[in-house]
Structure formats: C-alpha cells, structure tokens
Chimera marker file (.cmm) of the C-alpha trace (Angstrom):
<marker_set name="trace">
<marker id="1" x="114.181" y="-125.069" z="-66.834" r="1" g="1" b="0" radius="0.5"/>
<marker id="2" x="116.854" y="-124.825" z="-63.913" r="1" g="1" b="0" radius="0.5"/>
<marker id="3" x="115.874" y="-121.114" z="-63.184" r="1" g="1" b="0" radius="0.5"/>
<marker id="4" x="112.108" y="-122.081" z="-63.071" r="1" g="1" b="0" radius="0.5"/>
<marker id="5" x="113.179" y="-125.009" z="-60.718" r="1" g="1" b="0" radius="0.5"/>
<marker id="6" x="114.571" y="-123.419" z="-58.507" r="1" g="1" b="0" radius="0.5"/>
<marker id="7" x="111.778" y="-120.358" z="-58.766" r="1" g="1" b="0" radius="0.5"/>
<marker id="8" x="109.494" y="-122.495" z="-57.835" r="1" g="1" b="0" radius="0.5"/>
<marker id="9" x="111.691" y="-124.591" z="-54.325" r="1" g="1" b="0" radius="0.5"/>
<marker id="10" x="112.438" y="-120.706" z="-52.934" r="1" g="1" b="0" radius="0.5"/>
<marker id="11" x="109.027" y="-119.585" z="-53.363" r="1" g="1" b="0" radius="0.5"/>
<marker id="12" x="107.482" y="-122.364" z="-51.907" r="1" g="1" b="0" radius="0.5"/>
<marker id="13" x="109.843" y="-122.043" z="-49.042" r="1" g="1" b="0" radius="0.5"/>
<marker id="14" x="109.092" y="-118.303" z="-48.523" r="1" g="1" b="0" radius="0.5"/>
<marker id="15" x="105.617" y="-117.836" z="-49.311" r="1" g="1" b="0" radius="0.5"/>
<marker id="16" x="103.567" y="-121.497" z="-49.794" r="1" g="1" b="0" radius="0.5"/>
<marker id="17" x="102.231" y="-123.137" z="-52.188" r="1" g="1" b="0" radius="0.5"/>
<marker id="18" x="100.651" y="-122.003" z="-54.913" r="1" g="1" b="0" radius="0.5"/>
<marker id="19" x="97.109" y="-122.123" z="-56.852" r="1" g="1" b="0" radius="0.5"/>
<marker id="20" x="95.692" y="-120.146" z="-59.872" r="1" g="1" b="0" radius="0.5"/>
<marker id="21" x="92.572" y="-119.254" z="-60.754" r="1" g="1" b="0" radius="0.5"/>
<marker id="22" x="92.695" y="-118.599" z="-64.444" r="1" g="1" b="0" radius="0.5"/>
<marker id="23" x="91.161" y="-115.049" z="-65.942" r="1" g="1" b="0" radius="0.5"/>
<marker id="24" x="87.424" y="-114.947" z="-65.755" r="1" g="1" b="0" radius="0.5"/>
<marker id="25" x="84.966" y="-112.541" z="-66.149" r="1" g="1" b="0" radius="0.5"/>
<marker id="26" x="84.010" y="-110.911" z="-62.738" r="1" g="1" b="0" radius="0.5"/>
<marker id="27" x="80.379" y="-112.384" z="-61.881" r="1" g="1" b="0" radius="0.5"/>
<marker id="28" x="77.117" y="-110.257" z="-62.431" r="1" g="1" b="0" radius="0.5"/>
<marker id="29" x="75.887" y="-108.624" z="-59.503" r="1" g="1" b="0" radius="0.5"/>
<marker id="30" x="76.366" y="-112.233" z="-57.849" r="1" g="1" b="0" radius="0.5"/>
<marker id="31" x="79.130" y="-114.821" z="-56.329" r="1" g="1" b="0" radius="0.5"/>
<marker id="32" x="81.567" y="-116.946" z="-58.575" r="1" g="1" b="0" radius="0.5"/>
<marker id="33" x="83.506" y="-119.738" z="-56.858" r="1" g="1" b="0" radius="0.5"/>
<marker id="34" x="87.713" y="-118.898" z="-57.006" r="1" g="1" b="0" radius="0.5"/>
<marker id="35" x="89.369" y="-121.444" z="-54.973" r="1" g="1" b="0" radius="0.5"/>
<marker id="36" x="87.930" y="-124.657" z="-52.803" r="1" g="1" b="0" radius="0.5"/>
<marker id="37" x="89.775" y="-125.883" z="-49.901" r="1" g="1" b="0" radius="0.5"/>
<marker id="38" x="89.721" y="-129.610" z="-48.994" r="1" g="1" b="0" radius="0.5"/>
<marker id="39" x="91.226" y="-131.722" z="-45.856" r="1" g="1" b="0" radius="0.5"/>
<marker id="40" x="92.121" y="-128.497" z="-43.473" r="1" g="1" b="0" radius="0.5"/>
<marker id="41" x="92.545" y="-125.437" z="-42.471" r="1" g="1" b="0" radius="0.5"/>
<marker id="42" x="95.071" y="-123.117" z="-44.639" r="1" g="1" b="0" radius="0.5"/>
<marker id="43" x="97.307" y="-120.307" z="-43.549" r="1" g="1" b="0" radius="0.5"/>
<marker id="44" x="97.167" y="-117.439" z="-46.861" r="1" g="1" b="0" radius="0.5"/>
<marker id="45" x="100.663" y="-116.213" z="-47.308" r="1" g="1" b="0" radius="0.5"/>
<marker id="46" x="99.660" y="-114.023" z="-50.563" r="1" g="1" b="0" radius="0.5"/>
<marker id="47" x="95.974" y="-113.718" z="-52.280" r="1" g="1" b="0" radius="0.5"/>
<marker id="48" x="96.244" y="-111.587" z="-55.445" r="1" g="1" b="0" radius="0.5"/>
<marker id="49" x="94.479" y="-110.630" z="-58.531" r="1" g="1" b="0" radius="0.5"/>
<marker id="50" x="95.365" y="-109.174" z="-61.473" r="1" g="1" b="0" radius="0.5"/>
<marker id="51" x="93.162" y="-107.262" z="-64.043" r="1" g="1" b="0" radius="0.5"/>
<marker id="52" x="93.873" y="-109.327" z="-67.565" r="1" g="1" b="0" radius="0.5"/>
<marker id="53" x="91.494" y="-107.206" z="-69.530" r="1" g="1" b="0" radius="0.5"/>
<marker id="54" x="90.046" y="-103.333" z="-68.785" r="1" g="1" b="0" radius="0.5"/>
<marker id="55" x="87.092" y="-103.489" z="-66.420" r="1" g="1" b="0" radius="0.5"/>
<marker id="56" x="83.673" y="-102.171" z="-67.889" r="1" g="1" b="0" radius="0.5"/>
<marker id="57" x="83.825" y="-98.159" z="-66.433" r="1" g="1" b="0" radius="0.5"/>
<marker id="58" x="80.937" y="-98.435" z="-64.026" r="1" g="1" b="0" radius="0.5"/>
<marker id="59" x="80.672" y="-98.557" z="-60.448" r="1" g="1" b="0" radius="0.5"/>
<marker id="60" x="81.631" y="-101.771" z="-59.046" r="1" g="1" b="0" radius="0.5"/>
<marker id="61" x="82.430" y="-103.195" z="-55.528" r="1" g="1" b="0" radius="0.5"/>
<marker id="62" x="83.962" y="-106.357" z="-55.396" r="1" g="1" b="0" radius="0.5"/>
<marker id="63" x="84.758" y="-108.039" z="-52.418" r="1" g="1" b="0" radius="0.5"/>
<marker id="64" x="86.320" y="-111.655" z="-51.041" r="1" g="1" b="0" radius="0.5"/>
<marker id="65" x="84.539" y="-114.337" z="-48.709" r="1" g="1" b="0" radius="0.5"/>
<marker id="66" x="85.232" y="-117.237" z="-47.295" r="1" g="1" b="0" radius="0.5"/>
<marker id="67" x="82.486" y="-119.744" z="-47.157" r="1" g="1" b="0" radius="0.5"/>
<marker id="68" x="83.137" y="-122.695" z="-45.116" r="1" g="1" b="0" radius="0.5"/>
<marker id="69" x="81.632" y="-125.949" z="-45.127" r="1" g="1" b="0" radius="0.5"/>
<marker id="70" x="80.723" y="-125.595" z="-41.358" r="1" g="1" b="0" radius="0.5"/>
<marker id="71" x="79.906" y="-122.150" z="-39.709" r="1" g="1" b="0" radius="0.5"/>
<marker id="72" x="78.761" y="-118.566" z="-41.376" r="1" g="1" b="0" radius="0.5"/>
<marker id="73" x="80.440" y="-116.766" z="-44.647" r="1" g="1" b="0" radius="0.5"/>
<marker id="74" x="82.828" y="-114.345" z="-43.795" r="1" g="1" b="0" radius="0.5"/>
<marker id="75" x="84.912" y="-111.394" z="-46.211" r="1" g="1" b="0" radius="0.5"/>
<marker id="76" x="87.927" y="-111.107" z="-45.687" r="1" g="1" b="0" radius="0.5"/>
<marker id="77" x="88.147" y="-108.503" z="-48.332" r="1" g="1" b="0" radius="0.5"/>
<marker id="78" x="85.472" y="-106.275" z="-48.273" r="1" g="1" b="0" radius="0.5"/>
<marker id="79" x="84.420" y="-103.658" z="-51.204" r="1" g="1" b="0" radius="0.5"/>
<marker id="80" x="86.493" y="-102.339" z="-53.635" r="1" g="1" b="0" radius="0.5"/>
<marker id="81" x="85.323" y="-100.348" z="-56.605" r="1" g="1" b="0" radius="0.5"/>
<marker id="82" x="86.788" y="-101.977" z="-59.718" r="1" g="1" b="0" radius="0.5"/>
<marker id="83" x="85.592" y="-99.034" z="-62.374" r="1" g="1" b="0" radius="0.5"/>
<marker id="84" x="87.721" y="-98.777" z="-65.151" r="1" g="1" b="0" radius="0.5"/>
<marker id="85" x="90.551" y="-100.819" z="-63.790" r="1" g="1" b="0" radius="0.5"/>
<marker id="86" x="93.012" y="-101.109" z="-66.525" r="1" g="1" b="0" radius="0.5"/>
<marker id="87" x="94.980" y="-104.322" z="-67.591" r="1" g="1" b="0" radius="0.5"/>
<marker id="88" x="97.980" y="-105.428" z="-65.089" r="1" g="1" b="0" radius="0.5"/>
<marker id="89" x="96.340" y="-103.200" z="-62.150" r="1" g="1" b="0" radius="0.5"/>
<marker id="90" x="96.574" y="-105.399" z="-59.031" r="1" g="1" b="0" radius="0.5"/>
<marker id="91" x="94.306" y="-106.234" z="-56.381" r="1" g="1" b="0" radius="0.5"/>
<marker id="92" x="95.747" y="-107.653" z="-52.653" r="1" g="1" b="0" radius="0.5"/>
<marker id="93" x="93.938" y="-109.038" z="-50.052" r="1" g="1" b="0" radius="0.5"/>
<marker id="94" x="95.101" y="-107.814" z="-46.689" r="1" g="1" b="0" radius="0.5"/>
<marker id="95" x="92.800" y="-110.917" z="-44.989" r="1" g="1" b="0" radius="0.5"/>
<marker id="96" x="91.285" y="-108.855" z="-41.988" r="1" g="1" b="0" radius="0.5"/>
<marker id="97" x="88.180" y="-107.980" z="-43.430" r="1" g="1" b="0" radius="0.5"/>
<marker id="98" x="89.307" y="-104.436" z="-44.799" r="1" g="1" b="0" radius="0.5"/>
<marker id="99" x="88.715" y="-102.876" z="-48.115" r="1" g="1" b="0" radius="0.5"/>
<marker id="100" x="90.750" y="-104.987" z="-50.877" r="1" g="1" b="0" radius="0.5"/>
<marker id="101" x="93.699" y="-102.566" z="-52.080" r="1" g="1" b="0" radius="0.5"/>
<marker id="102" x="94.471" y="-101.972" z="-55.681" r="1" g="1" b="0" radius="0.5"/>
<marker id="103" x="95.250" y="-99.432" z="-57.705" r="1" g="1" b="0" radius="0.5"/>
<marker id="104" x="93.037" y="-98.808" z="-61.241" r="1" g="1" b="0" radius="0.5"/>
<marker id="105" x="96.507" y="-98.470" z="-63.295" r="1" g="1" b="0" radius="0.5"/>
<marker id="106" x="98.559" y="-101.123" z="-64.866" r="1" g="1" b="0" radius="0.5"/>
<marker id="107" x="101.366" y="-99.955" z="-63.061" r="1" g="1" b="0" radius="0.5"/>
<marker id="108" x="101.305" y="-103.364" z="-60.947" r="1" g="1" b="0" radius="0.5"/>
<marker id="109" x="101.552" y="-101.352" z="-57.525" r="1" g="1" b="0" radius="0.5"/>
<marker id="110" x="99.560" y="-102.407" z="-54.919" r="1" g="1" b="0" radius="0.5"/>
<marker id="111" x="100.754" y="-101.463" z="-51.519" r="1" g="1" b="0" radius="0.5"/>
<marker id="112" x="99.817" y="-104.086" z="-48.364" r="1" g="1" b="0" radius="0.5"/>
<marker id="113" x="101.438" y="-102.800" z="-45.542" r="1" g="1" b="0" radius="0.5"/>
<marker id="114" x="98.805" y="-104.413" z="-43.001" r="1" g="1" b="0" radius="0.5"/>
<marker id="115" x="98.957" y="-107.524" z="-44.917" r="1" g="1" b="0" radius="0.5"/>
<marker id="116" x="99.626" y="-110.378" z="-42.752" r="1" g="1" b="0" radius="0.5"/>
<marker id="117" x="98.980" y="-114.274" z="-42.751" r="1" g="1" b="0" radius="0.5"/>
<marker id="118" x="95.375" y="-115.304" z="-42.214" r="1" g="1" b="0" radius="0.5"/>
<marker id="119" x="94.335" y="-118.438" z="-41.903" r="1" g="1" b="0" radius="0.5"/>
<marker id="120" x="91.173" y="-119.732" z="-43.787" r="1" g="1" b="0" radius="0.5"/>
<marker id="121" x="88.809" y="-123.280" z="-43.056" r="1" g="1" b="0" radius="0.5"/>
<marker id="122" x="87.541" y="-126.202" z="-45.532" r="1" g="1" b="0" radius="0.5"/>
<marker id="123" x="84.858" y="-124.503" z="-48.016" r="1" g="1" b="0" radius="0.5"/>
<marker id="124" x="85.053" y="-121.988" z="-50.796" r="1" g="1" b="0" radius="0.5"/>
<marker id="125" x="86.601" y="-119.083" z="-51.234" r="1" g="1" b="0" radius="0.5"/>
<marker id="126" x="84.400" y="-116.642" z="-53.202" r="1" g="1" b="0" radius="0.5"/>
<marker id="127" x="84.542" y="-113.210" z="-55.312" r="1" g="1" b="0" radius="0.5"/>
<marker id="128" x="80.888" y="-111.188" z="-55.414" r="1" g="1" b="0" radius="0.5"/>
<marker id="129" x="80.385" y="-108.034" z="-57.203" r="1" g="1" b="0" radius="0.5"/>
<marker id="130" x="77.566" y="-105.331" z="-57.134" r="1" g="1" b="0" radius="0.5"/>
<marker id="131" x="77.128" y="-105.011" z="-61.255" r="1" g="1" b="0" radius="0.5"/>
<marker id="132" x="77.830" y="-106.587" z="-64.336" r="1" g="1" b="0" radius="0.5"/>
<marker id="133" x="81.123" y="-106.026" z="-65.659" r="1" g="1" b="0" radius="0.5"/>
<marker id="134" x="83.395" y="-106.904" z="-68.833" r="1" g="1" b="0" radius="0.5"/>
<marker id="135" x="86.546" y="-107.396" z="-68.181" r="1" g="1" b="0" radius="0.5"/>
<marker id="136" x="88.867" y="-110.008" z="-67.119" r="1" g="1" b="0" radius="0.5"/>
<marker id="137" x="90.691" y="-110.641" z="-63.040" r="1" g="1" b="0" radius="0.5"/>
<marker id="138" x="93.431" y="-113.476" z="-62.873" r="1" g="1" b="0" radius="0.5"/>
<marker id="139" x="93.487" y="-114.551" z="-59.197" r="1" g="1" b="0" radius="0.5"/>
<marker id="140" x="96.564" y="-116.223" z="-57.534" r="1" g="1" b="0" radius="0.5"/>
<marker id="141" x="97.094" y="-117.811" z="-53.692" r="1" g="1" b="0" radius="0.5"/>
<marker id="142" x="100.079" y="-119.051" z="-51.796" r="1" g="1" b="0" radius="0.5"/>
<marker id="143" x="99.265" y="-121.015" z="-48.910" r="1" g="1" b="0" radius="0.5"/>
<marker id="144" x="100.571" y="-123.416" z="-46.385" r="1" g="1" b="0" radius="0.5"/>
<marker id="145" x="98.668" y="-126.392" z="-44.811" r="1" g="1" b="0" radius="0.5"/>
<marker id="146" x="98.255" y="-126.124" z="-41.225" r="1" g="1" b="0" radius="0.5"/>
<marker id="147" x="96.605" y="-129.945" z="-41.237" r="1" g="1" b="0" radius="0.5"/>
<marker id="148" x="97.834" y="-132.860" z="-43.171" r="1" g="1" b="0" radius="0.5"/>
<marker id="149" x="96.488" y="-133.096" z="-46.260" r="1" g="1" b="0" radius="0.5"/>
<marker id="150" x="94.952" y="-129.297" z="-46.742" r="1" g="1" b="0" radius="0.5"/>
<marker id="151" x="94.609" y="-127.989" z="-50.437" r="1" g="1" b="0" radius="0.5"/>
<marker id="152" x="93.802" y="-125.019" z="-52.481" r="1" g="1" b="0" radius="0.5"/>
<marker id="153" x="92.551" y="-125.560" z="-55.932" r="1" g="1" b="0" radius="0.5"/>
<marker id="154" x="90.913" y="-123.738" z="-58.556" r="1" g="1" b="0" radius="0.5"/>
<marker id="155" x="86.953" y="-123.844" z="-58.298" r="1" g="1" b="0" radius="0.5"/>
<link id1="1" id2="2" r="1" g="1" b="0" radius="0.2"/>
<link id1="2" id2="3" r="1" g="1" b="0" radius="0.2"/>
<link id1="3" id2="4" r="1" g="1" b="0" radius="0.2"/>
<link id1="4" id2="5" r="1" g="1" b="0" radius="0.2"/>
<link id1="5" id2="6" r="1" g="1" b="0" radius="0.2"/>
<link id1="6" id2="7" r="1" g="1" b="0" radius="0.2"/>
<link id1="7" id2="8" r="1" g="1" b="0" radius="0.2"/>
<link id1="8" id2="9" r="1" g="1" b="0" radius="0.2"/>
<link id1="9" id2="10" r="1" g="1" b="0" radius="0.2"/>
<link id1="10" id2="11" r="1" g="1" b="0" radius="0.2"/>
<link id1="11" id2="12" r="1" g="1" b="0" radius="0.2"/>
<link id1="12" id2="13" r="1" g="1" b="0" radius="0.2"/>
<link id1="13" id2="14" r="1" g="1" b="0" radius="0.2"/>
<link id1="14" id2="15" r="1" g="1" b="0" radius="0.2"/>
<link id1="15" id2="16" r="1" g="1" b="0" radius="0.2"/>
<link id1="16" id2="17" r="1" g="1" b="0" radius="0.2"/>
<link id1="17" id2="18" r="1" g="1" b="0" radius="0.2"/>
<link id1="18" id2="19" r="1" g="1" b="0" radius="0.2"/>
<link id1="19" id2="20" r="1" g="1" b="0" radius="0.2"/>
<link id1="20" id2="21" r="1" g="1" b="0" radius="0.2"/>
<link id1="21" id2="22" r="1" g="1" b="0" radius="0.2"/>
<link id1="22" id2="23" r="1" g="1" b="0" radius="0.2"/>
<link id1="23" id2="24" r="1" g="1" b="0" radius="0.2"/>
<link id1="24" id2="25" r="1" g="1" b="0" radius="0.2"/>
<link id1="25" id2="26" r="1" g="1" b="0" radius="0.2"/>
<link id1="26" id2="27" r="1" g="1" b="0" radius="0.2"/>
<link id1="27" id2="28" r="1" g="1" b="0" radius="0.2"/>
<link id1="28" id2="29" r="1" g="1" b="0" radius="0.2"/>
<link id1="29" id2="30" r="1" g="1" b="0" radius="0.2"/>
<link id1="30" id2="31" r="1" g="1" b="0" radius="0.2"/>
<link id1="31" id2="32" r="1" g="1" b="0" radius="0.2"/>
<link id1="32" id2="33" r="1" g="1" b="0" radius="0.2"/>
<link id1="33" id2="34" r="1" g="1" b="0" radius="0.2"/>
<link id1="34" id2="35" r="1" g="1" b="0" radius="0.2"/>
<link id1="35" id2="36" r="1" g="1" b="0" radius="0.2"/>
<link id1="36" id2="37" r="1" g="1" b="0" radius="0.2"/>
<link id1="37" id2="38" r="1" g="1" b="0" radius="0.2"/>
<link id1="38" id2="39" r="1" g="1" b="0" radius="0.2"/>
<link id1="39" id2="40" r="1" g="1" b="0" radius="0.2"/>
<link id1="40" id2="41" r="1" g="1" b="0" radius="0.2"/>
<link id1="41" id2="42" r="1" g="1" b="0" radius="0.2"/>
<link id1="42" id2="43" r="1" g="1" b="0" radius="0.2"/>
<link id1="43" id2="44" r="1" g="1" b="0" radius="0.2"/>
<link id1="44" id2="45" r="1" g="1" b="0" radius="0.2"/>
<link id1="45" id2="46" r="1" g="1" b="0" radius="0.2"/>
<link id1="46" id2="47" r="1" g="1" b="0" radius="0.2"/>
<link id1="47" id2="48" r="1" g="1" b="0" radius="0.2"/>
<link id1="48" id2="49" r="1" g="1" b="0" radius="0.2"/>
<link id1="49" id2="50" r="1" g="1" b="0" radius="0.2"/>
<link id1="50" id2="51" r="1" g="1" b="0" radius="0.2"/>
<link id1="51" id2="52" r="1" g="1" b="0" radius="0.2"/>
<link id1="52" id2="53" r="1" g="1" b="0" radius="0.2"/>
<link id1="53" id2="54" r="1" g="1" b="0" radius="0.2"/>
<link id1="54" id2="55" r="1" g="1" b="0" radius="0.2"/>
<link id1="55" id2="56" r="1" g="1" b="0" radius="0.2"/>
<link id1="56" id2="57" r="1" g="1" b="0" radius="0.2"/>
<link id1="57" id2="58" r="1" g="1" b="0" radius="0.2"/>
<link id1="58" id2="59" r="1" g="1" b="0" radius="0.2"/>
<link id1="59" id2="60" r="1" g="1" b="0" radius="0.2"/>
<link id1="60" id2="61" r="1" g="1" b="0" radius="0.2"/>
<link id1="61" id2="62" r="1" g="1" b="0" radius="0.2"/>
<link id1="62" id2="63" r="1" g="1" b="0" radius="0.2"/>
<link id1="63" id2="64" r="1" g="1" b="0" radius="0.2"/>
<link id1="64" id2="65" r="1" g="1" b="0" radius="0.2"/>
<link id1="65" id2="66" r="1" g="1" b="0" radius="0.2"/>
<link id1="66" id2="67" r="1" g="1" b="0" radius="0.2"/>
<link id1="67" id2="68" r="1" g="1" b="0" radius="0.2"/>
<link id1="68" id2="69" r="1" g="1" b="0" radius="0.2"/>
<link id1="69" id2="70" r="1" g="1" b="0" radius="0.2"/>
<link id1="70" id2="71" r="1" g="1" b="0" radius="0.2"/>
<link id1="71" id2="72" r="1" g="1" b="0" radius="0.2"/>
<link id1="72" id2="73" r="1" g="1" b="0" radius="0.2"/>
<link id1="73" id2="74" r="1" g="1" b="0" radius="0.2"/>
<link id1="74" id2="75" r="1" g="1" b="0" radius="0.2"/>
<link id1="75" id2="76" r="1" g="1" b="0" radius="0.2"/>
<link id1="76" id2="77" r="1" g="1" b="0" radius="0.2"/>
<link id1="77" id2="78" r="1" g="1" b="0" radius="0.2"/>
<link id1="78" id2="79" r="1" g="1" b="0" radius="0.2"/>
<link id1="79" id2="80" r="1" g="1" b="0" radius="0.2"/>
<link id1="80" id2="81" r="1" g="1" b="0" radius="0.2"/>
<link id1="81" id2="82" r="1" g="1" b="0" radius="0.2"/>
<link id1="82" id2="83" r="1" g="1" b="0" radius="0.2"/>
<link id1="83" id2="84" r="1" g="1" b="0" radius="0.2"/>
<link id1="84" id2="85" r="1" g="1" b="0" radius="0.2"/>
<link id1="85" id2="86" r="1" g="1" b="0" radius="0.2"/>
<link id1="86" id2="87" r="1" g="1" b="0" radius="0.2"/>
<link id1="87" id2="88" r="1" g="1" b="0" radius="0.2"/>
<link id1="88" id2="89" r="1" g="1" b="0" radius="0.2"/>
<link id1="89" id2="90" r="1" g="1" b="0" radius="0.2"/>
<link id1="90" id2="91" r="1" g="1" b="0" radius="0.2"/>
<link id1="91" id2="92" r="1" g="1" b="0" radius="0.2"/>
<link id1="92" id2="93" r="1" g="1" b="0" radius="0.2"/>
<link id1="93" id2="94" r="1" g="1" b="0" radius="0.2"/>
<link id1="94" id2="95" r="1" g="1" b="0" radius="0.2"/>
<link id1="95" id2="96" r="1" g="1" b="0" radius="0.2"/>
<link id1="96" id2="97" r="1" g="1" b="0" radius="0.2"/>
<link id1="97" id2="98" r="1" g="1" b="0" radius="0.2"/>
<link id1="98" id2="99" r="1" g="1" b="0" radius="0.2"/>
<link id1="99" id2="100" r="1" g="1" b="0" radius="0.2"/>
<link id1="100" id2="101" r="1" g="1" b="0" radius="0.2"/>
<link id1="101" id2="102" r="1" g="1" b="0" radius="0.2"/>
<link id1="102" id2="103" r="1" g="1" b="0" radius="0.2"/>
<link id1="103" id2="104" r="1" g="1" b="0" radius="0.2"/>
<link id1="104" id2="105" r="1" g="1" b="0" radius="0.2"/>
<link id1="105" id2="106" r="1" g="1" b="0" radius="0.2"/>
<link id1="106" id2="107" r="1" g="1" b="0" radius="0.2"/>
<link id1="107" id2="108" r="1" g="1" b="0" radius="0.2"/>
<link id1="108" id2="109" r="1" g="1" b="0" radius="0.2"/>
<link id1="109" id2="110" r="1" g="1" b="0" radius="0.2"/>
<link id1="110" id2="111" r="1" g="1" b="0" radius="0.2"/>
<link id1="111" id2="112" r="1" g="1" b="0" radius="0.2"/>
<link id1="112" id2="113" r="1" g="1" b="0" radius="0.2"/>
<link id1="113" id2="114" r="1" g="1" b="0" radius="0.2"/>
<link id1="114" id2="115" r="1" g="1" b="0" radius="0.2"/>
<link id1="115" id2="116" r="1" g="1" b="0" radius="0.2"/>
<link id1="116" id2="117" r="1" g="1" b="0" radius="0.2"/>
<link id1="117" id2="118" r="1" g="1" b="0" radius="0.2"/>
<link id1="118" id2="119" r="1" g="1" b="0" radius="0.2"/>
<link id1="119" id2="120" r="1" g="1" b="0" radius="0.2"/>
<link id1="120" id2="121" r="1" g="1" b="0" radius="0.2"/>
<link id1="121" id2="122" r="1" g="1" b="0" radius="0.2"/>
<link id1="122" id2="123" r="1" g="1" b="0" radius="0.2"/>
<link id1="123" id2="124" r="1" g="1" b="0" radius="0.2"/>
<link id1="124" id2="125" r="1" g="1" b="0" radius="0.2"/>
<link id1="125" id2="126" r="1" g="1" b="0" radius="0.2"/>
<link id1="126" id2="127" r="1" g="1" b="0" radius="0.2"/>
<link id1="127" id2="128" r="1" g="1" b="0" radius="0.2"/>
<link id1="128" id2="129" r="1" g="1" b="0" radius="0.2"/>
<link id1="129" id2="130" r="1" g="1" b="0" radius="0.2"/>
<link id1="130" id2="131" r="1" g="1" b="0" radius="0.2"/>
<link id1="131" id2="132" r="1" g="1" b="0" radius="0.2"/>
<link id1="132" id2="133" r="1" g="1" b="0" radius="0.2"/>
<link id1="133" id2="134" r="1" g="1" b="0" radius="0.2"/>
<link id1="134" id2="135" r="1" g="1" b="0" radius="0.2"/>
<link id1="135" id2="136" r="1" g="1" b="0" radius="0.2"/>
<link id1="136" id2="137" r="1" g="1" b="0" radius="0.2"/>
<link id1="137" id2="138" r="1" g="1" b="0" radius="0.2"/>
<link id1="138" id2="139" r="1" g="1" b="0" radius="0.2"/>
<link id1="139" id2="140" r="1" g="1" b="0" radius="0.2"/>
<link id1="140" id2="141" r="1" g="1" b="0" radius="0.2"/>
<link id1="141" id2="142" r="1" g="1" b="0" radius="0.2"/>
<link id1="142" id2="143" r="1" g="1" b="0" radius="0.2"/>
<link id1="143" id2="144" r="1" g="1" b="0" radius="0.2"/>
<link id1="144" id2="145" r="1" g="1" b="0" radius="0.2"/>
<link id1="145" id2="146" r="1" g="1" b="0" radius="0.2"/>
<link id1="146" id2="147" r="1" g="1" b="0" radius="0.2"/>
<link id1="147" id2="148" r="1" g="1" b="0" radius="0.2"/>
<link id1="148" id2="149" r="1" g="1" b="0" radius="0.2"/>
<link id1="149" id2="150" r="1" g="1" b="0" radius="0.2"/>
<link id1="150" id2="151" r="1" g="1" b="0" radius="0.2"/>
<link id1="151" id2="152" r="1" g="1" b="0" radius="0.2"/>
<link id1="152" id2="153" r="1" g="1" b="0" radius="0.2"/>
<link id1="153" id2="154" r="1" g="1" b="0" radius="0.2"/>
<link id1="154" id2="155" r="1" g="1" b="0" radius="0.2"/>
</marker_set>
C-alpha cells in the first residue's frame, strides 16, 4: 500500500491526474465516447492506449477528436491503421493533429518524440474507426486543470 501511495503523489506531481477508460471494443466504422470533460479547459500530459486483446487483421484507421461543447470537432490524432495489432502494443497521442503512433507488437514501445502538452476544452473526447473490428484498446489520460474545477472522466 505505501509503494502505491506514493506511486500515485509522484505521478500526479509529474504528469497529472489520471482517468481510465476501461477495455472496449473499438466502435464499428463509427465514434464511441472515451473521456468527457466538465468545468474547464484541461492541459493532456499523457493520452495512451493499449491493445488488451488482438485487433481483427483488417484495415483499420483509427483516429482521436475532441468534440467540444462550444465550437467545431477537432483530431488531435489523426489515422492510424490498427490491423492485426497484437495484445500490449501501444498507441500515443502526440496531440497536434498527426498520425497516432504505435507499434502492432506487444513489445509496449511506442516512441513520442514530438509529444508535447496540449490543452483540450469542455466536451468529449472521442475514438472513430473506418471498419468493424474485434479486439479490445484500454485508454488512459493524465491531465492537469487549467480552471478550477476541470475533470476528465470515463464516458
């Protein structure tokens, strides 16, 4: 319990606070809801998926948006092809709109080099895919609030 404790002060400290999606199946050839944010704007430390179970092998972009509650959608991931993606391969958002990085292994290496803060508004933020896919992504965000009383939470 002490290790987890204190786990949990440093990385709040260094990266934000945290919220978890739990594993779902990718959505078919449409949108599914990840994460709603409530009473500010957010600044996005990490956003990170992880494949639980192997994605279908079939072409499949996948891409992150954020849909505010005022204002037009935006990605701030853009297309990815997800065939075959074995379990434990990671996905990063780098949050400028580029192509989400992962790699299709379970090797858990996922190089963000560009990856910098990015700050995101009140709505939704959003996965959409271009087929129908088995498969399982876990999706995880640290954040900080930049306005009293801003949240992340599951969808």
């Amino acid at each position: 319990m002490q290790t987890n404790l204190r786990r949990d002060v440093f990385t709040t400290i260094s990266v934000g606070f945290h919220a978890v999606k739990a594993t779902a199946t990718p959505p078919a050839s449409t949108t599914q809801n990840l994460f709603t944010i409530t009473g500010g704007r957010v600044l996005v430390t990490v956003f990170v998926g992880e494949v639980t179970t192997i994605i279908q092998a079939q072409a499949c972009n996948l891409k992150l948006t954020s849909a505010p509650t005022t204002g037009s959608a935006v990605d701030f991931a853009s297309n990815l092809d997800i065939n075959a993606f074995e379990a434990g391969a990671i996905l990063i958002a780098e949050g400028d709109g580029t192509a989400l990085i992962g790699t299709s292994t379970g090797a858990g290496f996922a190089p963000a080099l560009n990856a910098l803060p990015f700050i995101l508004p009140i709505g939704t933020i959003r996965c959409a895919t271009s087929a129908t896919n088995t498969g399982s992504i876990k999706w995880d965000v640290w954040y900080f609030p930049l306005d009293d009383g801003a949240l992340v939470v599951s969808a």
